[in-house]
DRENGU-815819 format. One record per residue: residue number from 0; x negated, y negated, z of N, C-alpha, C, O in turn. Coordinates in steps of 0.2 Angstrom, whole numbers, padded with zeros to 4 digits. Each point is the difference from the previous one (the first is absolute). Layout:
<rs>
<r i="NUM" n_X="X" n_Y="Y" n_Z="Z" ca_X="X" ca_Y="Y" ca_Z="Z" c_X="X" c_Y="Y" c_Z="Z" o_X="X" o_Y="Y" o_Z="Z"/>
...
</rs>
This chain:
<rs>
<r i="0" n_X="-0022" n_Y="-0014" n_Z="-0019" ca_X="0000" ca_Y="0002" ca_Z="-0007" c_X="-0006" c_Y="0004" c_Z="-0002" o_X="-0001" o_Y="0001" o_Z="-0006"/>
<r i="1" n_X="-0003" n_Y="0003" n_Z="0012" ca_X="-0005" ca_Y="0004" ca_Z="-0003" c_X="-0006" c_Y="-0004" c_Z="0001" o_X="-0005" o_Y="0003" o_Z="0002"/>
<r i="2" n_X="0003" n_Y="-0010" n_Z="-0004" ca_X="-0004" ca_Y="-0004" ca_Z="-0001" c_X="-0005" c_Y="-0001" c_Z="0007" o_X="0002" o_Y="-0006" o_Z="0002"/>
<r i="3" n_X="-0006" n_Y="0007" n_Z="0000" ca_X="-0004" ca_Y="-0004" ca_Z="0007" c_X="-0001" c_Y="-0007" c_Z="-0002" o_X="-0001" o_Y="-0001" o_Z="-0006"/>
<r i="4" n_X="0001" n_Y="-0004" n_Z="0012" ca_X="-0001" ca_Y="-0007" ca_Z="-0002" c_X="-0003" c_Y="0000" c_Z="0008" o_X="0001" o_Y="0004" o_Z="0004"/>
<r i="5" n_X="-0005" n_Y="-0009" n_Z="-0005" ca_X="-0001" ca_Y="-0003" ca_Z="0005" c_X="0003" c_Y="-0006" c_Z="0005" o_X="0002" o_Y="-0005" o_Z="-0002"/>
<r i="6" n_X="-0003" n_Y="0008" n_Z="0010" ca_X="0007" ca_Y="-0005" ca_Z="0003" c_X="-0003" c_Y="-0001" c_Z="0006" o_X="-0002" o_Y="0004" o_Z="0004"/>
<r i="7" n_X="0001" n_Y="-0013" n_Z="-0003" ca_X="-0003" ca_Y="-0003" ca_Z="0007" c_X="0007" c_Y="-0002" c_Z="0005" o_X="0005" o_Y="-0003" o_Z="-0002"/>
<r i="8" n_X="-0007" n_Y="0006" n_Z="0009" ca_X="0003" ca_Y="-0002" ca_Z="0004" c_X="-0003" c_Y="-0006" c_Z="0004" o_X="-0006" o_Y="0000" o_Z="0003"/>
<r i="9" n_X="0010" n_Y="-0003" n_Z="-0003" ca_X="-0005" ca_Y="-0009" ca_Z="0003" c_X="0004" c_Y="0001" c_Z="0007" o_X="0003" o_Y="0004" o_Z="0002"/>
<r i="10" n_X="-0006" n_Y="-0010" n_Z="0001" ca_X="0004" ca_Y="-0001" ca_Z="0008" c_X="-0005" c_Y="-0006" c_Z="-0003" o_X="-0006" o_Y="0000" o_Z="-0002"/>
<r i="11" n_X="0011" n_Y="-0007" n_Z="0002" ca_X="-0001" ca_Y="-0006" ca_Z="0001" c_X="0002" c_Y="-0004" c_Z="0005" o_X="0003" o_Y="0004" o_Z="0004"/>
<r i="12" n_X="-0004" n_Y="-0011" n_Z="-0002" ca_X="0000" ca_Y="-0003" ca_Z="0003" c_X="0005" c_Y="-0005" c_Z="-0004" o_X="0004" o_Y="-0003" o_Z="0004"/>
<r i="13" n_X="-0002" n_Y="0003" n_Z="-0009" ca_X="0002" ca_Y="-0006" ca_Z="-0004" c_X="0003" c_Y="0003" c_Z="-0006" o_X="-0004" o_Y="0004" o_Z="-0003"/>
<r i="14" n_X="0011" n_Y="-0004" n_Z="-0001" ca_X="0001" ca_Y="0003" ca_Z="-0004" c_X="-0001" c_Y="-0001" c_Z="-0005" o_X="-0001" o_Y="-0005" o_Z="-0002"/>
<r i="15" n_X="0001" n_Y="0012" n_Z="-0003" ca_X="-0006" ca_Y="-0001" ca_Z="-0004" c_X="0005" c_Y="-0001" c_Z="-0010" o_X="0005" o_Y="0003" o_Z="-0003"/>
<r i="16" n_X="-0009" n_Y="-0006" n_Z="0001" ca_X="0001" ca_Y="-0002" ca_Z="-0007" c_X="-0004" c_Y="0005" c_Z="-0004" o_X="-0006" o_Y="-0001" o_Z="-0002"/>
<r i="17" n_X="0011" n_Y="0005" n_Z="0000" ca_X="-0004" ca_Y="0005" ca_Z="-0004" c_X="-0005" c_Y="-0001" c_Z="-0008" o_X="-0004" o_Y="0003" o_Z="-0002"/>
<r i="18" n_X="0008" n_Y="-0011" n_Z="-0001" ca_X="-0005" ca_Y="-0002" ca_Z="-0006" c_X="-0007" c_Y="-0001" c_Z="0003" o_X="-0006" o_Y="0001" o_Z="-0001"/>
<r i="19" n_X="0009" n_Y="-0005" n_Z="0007" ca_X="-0008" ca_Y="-0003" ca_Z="0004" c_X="-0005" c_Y="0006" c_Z="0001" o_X="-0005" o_Y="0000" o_Z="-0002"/>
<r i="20" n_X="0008" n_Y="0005" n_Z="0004" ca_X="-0005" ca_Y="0007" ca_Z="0000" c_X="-0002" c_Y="0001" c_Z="-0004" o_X="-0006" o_Y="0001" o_Z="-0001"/>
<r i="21" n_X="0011" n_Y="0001" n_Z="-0004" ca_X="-0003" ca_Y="0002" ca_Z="-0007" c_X="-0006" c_Y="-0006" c_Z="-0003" o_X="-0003" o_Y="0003" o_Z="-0005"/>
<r i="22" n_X="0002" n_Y="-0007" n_Z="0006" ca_X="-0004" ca_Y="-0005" ca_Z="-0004" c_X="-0005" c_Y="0001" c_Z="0003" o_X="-0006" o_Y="0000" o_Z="-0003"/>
<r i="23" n_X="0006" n_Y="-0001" n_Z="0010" ca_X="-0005" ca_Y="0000" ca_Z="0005" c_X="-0004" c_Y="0008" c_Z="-0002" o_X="-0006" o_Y="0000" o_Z="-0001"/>
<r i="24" n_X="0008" n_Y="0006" n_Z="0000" ca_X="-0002" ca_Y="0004" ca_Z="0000" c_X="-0004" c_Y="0002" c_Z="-0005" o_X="-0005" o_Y="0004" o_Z="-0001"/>
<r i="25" n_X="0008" n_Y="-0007" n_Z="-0003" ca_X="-0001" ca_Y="0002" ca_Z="-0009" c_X="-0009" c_Y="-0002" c_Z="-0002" o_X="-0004" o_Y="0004" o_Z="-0004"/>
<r i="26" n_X="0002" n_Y="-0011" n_Z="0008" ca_X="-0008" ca_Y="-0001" ca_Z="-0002" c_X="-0004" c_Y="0004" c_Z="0003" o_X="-0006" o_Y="-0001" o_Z="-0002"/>
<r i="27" n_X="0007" n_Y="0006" n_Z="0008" ca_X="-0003" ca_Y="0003" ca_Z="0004" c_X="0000" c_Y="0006" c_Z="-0001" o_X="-0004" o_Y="0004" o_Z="0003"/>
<r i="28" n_X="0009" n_Y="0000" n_Z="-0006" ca_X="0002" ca_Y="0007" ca_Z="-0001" c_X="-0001" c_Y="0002" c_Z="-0007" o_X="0003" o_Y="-0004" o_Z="-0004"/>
<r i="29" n_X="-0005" n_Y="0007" n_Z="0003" ca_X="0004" ca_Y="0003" ca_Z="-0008" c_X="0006" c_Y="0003" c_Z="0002" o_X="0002" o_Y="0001" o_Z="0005"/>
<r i="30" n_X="0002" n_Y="0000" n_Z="-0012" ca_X="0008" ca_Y="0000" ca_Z="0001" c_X="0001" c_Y="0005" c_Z="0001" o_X="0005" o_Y="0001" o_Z="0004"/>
<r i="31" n_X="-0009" n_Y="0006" n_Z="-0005" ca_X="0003" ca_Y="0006" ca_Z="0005" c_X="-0002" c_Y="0001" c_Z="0003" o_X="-0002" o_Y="0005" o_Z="0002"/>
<r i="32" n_X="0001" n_Y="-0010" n_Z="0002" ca_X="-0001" ca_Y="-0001" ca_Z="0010" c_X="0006" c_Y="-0003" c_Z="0004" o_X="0003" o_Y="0002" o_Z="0006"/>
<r i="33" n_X="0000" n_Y="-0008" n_Z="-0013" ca_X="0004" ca_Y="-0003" ca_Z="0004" c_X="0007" c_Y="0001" c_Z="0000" o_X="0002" o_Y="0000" o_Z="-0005"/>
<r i="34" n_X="0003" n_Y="0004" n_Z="0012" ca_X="0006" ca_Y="0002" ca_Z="0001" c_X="0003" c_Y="0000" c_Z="-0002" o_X="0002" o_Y="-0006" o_Z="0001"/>
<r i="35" n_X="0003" n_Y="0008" n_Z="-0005" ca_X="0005" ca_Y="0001" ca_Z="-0003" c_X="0008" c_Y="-0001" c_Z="0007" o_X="0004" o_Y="-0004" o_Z="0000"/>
<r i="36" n_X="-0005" n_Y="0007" n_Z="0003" ca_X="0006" ca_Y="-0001" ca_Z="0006" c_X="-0005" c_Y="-0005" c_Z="0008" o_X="-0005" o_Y="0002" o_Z="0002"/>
<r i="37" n_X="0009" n_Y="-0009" n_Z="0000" ca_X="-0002" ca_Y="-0002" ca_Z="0006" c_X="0006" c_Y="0002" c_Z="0004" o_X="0006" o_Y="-0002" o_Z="-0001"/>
<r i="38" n_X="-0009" n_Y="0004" n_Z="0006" ca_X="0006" ca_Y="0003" ca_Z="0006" c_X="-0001" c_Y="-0005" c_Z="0007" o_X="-0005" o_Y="0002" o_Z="0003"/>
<r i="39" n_X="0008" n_Y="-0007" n_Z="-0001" ca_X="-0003" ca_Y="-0004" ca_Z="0005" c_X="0003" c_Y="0003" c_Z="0007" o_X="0006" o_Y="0002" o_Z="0000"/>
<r i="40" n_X="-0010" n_Y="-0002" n_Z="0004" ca_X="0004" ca_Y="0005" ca_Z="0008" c_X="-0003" c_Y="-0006" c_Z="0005" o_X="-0005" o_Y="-0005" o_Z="0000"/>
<r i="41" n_X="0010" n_Y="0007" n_Z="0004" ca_X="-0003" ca_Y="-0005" ca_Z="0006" c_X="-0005" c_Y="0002" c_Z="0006" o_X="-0004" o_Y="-0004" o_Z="0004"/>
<r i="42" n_X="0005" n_Y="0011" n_Z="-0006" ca_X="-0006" ca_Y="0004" ca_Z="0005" c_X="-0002" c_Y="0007" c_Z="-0004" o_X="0005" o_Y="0002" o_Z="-0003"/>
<r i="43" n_X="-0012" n_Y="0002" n_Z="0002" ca_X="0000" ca_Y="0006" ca_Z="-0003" c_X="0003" c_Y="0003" c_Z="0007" o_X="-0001" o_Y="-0002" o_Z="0006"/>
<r i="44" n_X="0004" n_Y="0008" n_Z="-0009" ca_X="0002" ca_Y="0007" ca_Z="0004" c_X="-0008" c_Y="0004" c_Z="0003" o_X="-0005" o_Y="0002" o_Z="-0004"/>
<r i="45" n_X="0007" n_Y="-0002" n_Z="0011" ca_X="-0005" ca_Y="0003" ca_Z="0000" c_X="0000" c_Y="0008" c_Z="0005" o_X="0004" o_Y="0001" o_Z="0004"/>
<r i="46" n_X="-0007" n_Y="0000" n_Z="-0005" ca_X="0000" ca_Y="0010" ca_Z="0002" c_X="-0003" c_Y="-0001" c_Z="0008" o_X="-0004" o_Y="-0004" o_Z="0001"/>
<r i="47" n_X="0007" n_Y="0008" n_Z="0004" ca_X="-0004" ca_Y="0000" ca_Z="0006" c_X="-0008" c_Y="0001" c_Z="0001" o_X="-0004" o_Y="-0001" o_Z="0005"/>
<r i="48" n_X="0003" n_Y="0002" n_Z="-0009" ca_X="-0009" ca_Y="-0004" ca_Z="0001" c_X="0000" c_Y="-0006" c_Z="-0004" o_X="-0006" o_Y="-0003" o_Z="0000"/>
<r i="49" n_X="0010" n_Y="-0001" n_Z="-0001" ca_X="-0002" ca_Y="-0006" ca_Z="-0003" c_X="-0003" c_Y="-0001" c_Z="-0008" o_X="-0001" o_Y="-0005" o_Z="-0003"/>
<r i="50" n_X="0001" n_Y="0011" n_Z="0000" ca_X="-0001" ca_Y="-0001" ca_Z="-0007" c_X="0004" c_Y="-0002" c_Z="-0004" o_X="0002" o_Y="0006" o_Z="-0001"/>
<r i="51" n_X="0003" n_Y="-0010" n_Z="-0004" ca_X="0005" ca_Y="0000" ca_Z="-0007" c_X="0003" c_Y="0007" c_Z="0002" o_X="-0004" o_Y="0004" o_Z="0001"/>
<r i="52" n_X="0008" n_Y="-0003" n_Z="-0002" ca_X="0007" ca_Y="0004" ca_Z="-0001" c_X="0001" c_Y="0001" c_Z="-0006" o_X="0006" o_Y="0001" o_Z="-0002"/>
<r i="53" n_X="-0011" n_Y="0000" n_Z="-0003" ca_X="0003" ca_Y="-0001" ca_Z="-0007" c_X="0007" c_Y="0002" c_Z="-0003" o_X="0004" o_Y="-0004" o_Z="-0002"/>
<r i="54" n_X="-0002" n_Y="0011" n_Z="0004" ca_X="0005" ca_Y="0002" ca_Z="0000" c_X="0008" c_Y="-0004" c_Z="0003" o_X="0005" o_Y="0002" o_Z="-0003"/>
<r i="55" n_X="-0007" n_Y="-0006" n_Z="0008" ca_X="0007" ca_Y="-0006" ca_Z="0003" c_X="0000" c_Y="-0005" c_Z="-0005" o_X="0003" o_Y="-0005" o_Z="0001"/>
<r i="56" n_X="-0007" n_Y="0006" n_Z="-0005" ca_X="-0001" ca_Y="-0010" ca_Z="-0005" c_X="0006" c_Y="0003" c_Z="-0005" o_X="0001" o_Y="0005" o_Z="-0003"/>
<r i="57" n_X="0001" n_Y="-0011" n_Z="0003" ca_X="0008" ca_Y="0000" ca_Z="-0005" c_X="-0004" c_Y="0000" c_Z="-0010" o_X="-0004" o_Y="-0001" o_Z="-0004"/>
<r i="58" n_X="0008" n_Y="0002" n_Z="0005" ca_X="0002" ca_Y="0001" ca_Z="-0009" c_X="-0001" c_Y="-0006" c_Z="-0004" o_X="0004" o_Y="-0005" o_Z="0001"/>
<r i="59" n_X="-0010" n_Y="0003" n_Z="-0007" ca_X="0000" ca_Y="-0006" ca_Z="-0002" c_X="0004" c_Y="0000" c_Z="-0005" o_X="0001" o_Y="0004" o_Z="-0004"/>
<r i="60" n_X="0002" n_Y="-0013" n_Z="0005" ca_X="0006" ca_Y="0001" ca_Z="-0003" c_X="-0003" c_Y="-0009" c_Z="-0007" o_X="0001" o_Y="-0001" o_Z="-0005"/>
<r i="61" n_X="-0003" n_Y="-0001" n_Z="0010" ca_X="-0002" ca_Y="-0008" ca_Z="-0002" c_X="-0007" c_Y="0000" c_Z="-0006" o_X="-0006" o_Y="0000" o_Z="0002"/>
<r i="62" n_X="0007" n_Y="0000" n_Z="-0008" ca_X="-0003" ca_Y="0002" ca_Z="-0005" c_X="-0003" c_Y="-0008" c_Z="-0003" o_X="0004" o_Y="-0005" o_Z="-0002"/>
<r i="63" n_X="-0012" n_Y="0005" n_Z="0002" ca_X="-0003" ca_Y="-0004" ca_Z="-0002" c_X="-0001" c_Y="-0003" c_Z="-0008" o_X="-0004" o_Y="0002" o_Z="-0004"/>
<r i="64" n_X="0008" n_Y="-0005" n_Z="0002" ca_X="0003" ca_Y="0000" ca_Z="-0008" c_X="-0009" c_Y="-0006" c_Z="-0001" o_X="-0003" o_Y="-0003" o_Z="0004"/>
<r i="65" n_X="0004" n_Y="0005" n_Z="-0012" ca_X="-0006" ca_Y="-0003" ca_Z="-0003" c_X="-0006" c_Y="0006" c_Z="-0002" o_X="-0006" o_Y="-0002" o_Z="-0004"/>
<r i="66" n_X="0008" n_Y="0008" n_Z="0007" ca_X="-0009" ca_Y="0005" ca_Z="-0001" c_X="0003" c_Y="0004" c_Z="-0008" o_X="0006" o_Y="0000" o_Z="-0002"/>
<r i="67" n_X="-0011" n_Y="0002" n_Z="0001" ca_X="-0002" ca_Y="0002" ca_Z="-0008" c_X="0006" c_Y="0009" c_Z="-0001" o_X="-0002" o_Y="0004" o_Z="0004"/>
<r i="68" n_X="0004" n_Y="-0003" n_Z="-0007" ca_X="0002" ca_Y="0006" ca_Z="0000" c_X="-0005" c_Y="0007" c_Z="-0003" o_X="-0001" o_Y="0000" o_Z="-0006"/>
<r i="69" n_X="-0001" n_Y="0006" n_Z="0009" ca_X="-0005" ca_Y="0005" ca_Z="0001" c_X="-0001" c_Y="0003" c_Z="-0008" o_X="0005" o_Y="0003" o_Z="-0002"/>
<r i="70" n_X="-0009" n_Y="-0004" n_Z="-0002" ca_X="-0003" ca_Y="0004" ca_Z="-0004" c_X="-0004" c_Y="0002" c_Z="-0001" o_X="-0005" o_Y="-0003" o_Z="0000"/>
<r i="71" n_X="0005" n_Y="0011" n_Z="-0001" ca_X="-0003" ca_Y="0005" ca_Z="-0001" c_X="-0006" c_Y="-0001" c_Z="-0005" o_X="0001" o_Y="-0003" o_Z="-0004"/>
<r i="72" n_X="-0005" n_Y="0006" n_Z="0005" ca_X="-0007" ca_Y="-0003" ca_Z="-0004" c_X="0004" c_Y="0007" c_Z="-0006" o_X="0005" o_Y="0004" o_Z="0001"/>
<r i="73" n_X="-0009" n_Y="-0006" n_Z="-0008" ca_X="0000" ca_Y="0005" ca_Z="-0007" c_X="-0005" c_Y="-0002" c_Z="-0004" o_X="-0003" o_Y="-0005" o_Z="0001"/>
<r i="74" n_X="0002" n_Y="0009" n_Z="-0005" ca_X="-0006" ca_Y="0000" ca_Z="-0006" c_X="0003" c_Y="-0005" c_Z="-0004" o_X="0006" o_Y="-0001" o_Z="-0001"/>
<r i="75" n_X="-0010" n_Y="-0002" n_Z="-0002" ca_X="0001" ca_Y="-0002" ca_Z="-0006" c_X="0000" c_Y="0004" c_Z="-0005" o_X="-0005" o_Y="0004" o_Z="0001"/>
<r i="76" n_X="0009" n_Y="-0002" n_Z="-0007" ca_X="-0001" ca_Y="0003" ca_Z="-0004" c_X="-0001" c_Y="-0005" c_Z="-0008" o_X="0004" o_Y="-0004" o_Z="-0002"/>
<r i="77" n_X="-0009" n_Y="0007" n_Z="-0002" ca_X="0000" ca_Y="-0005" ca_Z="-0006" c_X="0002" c_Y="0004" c_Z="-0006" o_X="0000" o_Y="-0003" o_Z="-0005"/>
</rs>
């Protein structure tokens, strides 16, 4: 939609309960830190030197409901 959000790709051990995150994350973060899309992978892509692949990482689709929607700062006017 035009919009930049921010979006974590996890590789867990255990699958993940996205309220659990959001809650977990909320005392620790301020809310424009915390992701809007979690993308969980089983392994990151990685490029022949061993760095992320950023480029191979899939498209987030799994959207973290609960976060504040984006407003624009303005003047007050009296």
């Amino acid at each position: 939609d035009g919009d930049k959000d921010l979006c974590a790709y996890v590789v867990a051990s255990e699958a993940l309960n996205l309220a659990e995150l959001r809650s977990t994350l909320q005392p620790k973060l301020p809310s424009y830190m915390i992701p809007t899309y979690v993308v969980p992978l089983d392994q990151f892509p990685l490029t022949p030197n061993g760095k992320i692949d950023r480029k191979a990482l899939p498209a987030p689709e799994t959207r973290l409901e609960g976060g504040t929607k984006y407003v624009a700062p303005r003047t007050e006017l009296e």
